[in-house]
C-alpha positions in Angstrom: 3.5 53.1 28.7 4.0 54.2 25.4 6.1 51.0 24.6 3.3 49.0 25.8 0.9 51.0 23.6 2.9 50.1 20.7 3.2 46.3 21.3 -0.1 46.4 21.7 -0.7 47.8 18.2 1.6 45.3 16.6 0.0 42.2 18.3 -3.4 43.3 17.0 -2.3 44.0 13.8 -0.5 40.5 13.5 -3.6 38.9 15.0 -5.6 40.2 12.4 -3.2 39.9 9.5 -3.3 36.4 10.6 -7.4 36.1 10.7 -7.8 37.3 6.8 -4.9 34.9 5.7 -6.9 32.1 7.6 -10.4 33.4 5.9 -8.5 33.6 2.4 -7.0 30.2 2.4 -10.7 28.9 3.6 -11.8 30.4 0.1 -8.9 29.2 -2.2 -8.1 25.9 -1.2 -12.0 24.3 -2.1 -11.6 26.8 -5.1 -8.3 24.9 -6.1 -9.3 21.9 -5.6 -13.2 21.8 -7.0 -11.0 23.3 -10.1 -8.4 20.3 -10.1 -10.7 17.5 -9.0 -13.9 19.1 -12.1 -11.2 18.9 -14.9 -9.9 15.2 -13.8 -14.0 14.4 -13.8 -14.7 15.9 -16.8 -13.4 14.1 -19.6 -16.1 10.9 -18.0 -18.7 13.2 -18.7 -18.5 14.5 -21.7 -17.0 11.5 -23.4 -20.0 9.5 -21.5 -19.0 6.4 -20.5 -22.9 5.7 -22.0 -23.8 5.7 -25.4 -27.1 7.1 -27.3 -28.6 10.0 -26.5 -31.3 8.7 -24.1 -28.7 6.9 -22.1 -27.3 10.4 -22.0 -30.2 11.2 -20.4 -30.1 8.7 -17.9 -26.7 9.4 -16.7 -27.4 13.3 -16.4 -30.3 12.2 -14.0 -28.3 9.7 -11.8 -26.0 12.8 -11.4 -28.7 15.0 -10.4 -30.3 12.8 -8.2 -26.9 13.0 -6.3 -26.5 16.1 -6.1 -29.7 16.5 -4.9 -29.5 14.0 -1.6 -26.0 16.1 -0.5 -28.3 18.7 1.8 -30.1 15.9 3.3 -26.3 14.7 3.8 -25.4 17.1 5.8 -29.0 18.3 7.0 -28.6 14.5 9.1 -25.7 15.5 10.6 -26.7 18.9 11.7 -29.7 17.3 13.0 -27.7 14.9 14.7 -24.8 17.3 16.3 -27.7 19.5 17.2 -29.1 16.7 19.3 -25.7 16.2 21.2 -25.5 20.1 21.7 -28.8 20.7 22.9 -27.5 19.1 26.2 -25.0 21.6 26.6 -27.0 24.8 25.1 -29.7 25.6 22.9 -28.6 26.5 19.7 -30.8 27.3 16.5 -30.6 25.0 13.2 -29.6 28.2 11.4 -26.1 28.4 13.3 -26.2 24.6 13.9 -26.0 24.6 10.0 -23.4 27.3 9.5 -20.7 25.5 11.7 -20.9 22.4 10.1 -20.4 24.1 7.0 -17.5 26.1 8.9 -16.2 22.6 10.1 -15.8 20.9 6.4 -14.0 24.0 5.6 -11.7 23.7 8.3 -11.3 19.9 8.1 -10.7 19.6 4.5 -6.7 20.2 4.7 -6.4 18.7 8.7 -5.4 14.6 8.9 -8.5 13.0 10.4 -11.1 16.0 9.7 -9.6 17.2 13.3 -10.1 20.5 11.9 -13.9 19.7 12.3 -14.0 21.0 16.0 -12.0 23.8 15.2 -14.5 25.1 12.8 -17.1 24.3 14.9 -16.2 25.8 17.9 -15.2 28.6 16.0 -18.4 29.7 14.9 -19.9 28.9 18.5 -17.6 30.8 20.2 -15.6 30.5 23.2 -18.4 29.6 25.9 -19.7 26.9 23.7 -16.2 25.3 23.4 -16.4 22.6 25.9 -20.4 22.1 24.4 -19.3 22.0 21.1 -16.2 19.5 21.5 -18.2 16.9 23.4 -20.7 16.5 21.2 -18.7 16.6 18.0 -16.9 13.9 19.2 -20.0 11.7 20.5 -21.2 12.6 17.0 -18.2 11.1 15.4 -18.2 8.1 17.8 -22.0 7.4 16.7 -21.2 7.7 13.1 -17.7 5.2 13.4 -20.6 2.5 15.2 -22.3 2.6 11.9 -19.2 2.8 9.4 -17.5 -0.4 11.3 -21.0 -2.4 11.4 -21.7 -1.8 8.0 -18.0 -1.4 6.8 -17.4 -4.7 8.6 -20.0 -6.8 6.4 -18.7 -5.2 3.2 -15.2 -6.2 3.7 -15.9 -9.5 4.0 -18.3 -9.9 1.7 -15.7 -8.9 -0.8 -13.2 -10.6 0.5 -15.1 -13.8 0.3 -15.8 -13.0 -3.2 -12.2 -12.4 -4.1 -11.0 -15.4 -1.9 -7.6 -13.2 -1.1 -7.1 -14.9 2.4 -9.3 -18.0 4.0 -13.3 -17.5 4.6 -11.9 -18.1 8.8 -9.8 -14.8 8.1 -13.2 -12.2 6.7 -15.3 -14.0 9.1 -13.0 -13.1 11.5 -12.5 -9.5 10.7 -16.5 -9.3 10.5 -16.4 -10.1 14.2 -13.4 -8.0 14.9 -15.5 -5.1 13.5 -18.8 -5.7 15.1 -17.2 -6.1 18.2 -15.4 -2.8 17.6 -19.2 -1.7 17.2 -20.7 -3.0 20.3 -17.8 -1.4 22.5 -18.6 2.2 20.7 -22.3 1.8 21.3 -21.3 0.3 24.7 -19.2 4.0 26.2 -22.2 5.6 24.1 -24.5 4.8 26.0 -22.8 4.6 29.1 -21.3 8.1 28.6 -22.7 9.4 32.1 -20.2 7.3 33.4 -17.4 9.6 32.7 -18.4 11.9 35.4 -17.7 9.3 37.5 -14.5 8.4 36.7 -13.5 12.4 36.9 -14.3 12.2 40.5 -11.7 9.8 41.1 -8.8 12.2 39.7 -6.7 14.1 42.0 -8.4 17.0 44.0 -7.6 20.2 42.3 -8.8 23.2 40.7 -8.8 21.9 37.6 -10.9 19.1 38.5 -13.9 21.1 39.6 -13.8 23.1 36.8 -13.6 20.2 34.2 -16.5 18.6 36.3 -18.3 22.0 36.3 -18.0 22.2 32.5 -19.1 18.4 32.2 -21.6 18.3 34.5 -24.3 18.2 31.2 -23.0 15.2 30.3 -25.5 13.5 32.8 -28.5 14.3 30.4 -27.2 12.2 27.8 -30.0 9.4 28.6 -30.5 6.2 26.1 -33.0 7.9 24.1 -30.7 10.5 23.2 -28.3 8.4 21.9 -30.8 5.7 20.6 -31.7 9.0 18.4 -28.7 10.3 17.1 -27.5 6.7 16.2 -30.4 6.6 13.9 -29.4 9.8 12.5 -26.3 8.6 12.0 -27.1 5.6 10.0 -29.6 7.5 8.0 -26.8 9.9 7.0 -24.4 6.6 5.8 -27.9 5.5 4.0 -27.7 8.6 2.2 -23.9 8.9 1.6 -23.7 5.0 0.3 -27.2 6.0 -2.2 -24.7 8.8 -3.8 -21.9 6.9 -4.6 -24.5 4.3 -5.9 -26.1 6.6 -8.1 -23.0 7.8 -9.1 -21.9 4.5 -10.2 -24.7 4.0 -12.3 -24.3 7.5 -13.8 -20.7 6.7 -15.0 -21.5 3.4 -16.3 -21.8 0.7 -13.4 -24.2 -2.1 -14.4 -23.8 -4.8 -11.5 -25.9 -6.5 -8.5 -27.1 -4.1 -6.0 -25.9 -6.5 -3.4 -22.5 -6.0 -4.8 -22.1 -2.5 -5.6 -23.5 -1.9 -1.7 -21.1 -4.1 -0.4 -18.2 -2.5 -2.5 -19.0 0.6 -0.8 -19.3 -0.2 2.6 -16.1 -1.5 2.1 -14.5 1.1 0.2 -15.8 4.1 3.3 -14.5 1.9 5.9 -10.9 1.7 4.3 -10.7 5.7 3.2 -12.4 7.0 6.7 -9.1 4.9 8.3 -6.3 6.7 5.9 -4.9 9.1 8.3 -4.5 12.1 5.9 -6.5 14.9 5.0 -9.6 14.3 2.8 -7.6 16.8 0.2 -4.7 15.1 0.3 -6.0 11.6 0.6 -7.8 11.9 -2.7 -5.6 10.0 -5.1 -5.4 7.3 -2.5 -9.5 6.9 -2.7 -9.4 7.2 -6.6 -6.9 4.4 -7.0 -8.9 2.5 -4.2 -12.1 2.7 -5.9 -10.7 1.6 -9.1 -9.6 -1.2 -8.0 -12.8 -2.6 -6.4 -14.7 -1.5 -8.9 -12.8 -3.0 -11.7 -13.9 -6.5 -10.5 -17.3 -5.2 -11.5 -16.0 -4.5 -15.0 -16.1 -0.9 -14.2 -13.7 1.5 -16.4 -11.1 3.0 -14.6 -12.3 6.5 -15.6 -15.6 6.0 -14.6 -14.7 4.5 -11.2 -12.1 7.8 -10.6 -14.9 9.9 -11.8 -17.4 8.8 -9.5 -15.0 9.0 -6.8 -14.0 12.9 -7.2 -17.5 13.9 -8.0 -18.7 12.3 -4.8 -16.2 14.2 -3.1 -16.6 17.3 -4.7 -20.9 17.5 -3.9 -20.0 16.3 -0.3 -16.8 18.0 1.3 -15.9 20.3 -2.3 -19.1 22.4 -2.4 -19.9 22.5 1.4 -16.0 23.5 2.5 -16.7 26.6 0.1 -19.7 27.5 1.7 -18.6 26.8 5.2 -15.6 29.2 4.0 -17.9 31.6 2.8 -19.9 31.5 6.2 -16.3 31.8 8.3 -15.5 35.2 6.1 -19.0 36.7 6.7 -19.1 35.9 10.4 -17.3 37.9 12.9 -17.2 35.6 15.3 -13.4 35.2 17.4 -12.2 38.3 15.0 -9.3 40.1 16.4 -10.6 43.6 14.9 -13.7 43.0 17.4 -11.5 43.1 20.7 
């Protein structure tokens, strides 16, 4: 008995050493990197890739402006998941908000932002798991429809306009990508349909209980998914207007037809790298220098935009969302 007392003990204690070292690597790995990825953006900034001082001007207000659309960034997408989640559970904006802030902090060191369910769920809790899994993944399925339609018309734009391969060989790709689209939107909105197929698995316990903790799925109607679609295209809107204005503040002067297409392209190409947003960094750098350098861009300017974009939309919200995960008690060992 006493033995048993004394494992006890120990697995507690290793549970909650492991919980702090968790919570401090949430705070020091966005510290580390908004640190590393500031002083690489820096030297565009102060040296100013415009000249005078009310150009100066100019460039600090493209920057602001920014900076100032990255809430409504991620405002849309708590919107959105809250939409999918409603289905499963009520859940208020507030705590909404604080696991999507919890999920960038968890996704920015995981390959694919898988880490993105574990932050969520981990701020939800364990009966919300199944709730909060779903709908981050019908979230992410609505947000790939609008990444491949738009991404799709970007990449062949610009590869018409660098003639690399045949105009058969874009065009081709642009329906290879819309297609991709239409099958998204297709098991979107046919997600009921899943219940369905569950039926048809062997009879077992398991079965019951994964129909039992599915069953919401069959108040996913049209609507529902007309909506969040809509959210999630509004979001891109937003995310592509940064990186515009950004651009301009470091010194792009191009057609707006251009620049858009550049970075439809360029969010299609870095959403398929399968690393971690931290650790696929250079790789977006380099890939936005080179695109933008057929706009006569500076390849400081175009690496600068690139990390500063990053840093206002995973940098900043993966501190707060590690800052949220420390002050929330939510799945810690010491509670039990």
């Amino acid at each position: 008995m006493q033995n048993n007392t004394k494992n006890g003990a120990k697995s507690r204690y290793g549970w909650r050493t492991g919980y702090f070292l968790l919570k401090g690597a949430l705070v020091a790995v966005p510290l580390w990197m908004l640190a590393g990825h500031m002083s690489a953006a820096w030297p565009a900034l102060e040296a100013g890739t415009w000249s005078g001082t009310e150009q100066k001007v100019w460039m600090y207000l493209w920057l602001a402006a920014a900076a100032l659309l990255a809430p409504l960034n991620w405002g849309l997408e708590a919107l959105k998941w809250r939409l999918l989640l409603q289905v499963f559970q009520p859940v208020s904006l507030r705590k909404v908000m604080a696991a999507v802030m919890a999920g960038v902090a968890f996704s920015i060191i995981t390959p694919g932002r898988v880490g993105e369910y574990g932050g969520r769920m981990w701020m939800l809790g364990r009966k919300a798991m199944w709730g909060a899994a779903v709908s981050t993944l019908l979230g992410s399925a609505c947000q790939w429809a609008v990444l491949l339609f738009a991404g799709g018309w970007g990449m062949a734009a610009w590869g018409l306009r660098c003639r690399v391969a045949t105009p058969e060989v874009w065009y081709g790709a642009l329906a290879l990508a819309w297609a991709a689209t239409g099958l998204i939107a297709l098991v979107l909105f046919n997600v009921r349909g899943a219940l369905g197929g569950i039926s048809f698995l062997p009879q077992a316990r398991w079965r019951f209980r994964l129909l039992r903790r599915l069953v919401a799925l069959r108040q996913y109607q049209p609507a529902v998914i007309v909506r969040a679609l809509g959210l999630a295209a509004l979001r891109y809107g937003v995310y592509a207007a940064q990186y515009y204005l950004l651009l301009r503040c470091f010194g792009l002067q191009a057609p707006v037809y251009w620049v858009f297409a550049g970075i439809a392209a360029i969010f299609l190409m870095q959403t398929g790298l399968p690393l971690s947003p931290l650790a696929g960094l250079p790789a977006r750098g380099e890939l936005a220098r080179l695109v933008w350098a057929h706009l006569g861009m500076s390849s400081l300017g175009a690496l600068a935009a690139a990390y500063v974009l990053f840093i206002l939309n995973l940098g900043l919200p993966a501190l707060i969302g590690a800052t949220v995960t420390i002050l929330s008690n939510q799945n810690n060992p010491s509670q039990t």
